[in-house]
C-alpha positions in Angstrom: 103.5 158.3 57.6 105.9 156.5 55.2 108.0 153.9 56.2 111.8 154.1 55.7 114.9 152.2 55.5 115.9 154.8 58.9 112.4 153.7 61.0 112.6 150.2 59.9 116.2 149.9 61.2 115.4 151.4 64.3 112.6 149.2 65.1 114.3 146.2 64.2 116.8 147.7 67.0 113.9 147.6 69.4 113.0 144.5 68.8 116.0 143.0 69.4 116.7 145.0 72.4 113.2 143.6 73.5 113.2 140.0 72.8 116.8 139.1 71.5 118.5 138.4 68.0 116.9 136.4 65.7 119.8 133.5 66.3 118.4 133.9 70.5 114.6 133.2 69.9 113.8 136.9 68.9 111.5 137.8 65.8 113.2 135.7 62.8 110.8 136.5 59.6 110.3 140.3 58.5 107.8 140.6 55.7 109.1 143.6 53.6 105.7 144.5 52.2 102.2 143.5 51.5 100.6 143.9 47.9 101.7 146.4 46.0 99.4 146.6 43.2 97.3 147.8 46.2 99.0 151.0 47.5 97.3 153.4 45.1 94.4 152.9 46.1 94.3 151.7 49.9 97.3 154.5 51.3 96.4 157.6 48.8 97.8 159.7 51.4 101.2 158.3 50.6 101.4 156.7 47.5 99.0 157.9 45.4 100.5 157.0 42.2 100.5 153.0 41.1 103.8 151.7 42.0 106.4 150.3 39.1 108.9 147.4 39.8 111.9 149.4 40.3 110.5 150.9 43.3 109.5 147.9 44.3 113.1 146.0 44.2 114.6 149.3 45.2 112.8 149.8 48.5 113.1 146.0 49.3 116.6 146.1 48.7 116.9 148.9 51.2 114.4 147.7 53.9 116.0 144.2 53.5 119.4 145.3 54.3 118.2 148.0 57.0 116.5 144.8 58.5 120.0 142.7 58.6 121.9 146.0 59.5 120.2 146.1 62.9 119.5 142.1 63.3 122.3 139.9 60.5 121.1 136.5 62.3 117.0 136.4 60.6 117.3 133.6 57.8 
């Protein structure tokens, strides 16, 4: 299932519906992703392709500000 910018921002929502802002003891660190050079061959299924930098930055960018959309107090 890909993750995007939409399902990130609504489980940010959860989370602070759950256990507060990030300014009120709720989660206050969101990794945006985890090895790249890695996604060709670990998640064929959904990125089968080696990734290039642009996509990179370009879906950090998005999940970054889908993150501070739904939570602006995380540091």
């Amino acid at each position: 299932m890909p993750i995007t910018e939409v399902w990130v921002g609504d489980w940010v929502k959860f989370l602070v519906q759950k256990f507060g802002n990030a300014a009120s003891g709720g989660v206050s660190v969101y990794a945006l992703d985890n090895e790249p050079i890695w996604w060709d061959m670990n998640h064929r299924d959904v990125h089968p392709l080696p990734f290039t930098y642009d996509e990179v930055t370009n879906n950090g960018l998005k999940i970054a500000k889908a993150i501070k959309d739904a939570d602006p107090t995380p540091k």
